[in-house]
C-alpha positions in Angstrom: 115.6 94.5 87.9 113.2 97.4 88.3 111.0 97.4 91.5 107.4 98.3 91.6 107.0 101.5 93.8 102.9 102.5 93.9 104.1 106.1 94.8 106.4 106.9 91.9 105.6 104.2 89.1 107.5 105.4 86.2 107.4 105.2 82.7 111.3 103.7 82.2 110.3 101.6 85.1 106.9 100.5 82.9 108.9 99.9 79.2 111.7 97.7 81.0 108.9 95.1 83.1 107.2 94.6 79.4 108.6 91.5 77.5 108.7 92.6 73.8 108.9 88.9 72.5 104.9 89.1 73.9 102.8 91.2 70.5 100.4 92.9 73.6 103.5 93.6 75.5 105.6 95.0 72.2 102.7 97.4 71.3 101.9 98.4 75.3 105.7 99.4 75.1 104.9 101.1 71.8 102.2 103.3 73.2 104.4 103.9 76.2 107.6 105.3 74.5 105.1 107.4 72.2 104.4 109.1 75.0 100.9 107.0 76.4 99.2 108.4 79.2 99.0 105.3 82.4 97.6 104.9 85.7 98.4 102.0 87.8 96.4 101.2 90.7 97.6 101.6 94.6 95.1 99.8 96.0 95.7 96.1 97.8 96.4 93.3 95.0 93.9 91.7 93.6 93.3 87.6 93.5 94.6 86.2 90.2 91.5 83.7 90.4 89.1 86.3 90.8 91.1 88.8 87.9 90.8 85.6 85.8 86.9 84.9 86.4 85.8 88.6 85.7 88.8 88.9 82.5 87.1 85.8 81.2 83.4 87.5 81.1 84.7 90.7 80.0 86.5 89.2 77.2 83.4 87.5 76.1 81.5 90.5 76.6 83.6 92.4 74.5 83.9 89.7 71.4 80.0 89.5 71.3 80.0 93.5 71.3 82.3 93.3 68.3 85.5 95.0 69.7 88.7 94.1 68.6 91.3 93.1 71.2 95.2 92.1 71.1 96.0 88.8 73.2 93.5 88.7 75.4 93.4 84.9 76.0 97.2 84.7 76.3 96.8 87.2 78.9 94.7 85.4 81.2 96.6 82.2 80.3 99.9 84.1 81.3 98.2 85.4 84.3 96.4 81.8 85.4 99.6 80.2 84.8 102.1 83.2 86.8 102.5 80.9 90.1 101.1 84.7 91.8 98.2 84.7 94.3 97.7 88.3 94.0 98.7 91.1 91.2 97.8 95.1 90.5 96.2 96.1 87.8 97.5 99.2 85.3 96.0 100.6 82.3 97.9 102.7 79.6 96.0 104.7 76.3 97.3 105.0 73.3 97.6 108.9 72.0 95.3 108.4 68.8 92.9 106.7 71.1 92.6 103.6 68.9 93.7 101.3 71.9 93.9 100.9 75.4 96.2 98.0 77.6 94.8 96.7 80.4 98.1 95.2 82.5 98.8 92.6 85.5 102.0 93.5 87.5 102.9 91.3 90.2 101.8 92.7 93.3 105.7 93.4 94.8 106.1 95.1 91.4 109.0 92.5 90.1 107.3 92.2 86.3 104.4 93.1 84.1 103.0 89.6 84.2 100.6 90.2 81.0 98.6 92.8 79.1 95.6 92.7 77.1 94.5 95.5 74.3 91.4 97.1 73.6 89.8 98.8 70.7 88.8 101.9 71.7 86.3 101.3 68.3 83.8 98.8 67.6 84.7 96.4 64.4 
């Protein structure tokens, strides 16, 4: 299995943690072997609890706003329900723009726990 290395995160490394029987996780891999920019954080992991809290507002936050998001609440329901105290957070962008994935790797890098996707455009 690959291993999570916040010096040299790779994209191979990226495609094979993503679970393509997950839609968010299918089109993050998408963007990815298109050719997506990412950046995944080196800083400490984060608390799932306190990822879940702020995830829940921001997912709010973005409904009432009128963005469109891919499997948002499965996200945090993966994430809540991982068994992990603590996970990274990564991003990748779609080349067109039209999207961005917001993803939860377990902090020893072991899997992509969940992503969530954003419309980069309102409605």
């Amino acid at each position: 299995m690959a291993r999570w290395q916040t010096d040299c995160v790779d994209r191979t490394t990226l495609v094979e943690l993503l679970d393509p029987r997950w839609a968010t996780d299918s089109a993050c891999r998408q963007a990815l072997l298109g050719g997506a920019p990412f950046n995944f954080s080196e800083h400490e992991p984060i608390p799932v609890d306190d990822l879940v809290a702020t995830y829940r507002v921001r997912e709010r936050t973005t409904t009432e706003a009128g963005i469109s998001t891919l499997g948002f609440a499965e996200a945090l329901l993966r994430l809540r329900t991982s068994g992990l105290e603590k996970v990274r957070i990564g991003s990748v962008n779609d080349l067109d723009h039209r999207r961005s994935f917001v993803c939860f790797v377990a902090a020893d890098g072991s899997r992509i726990v969940s992503c969530i996707g954003v419309s980069q455009r309102c409605g």
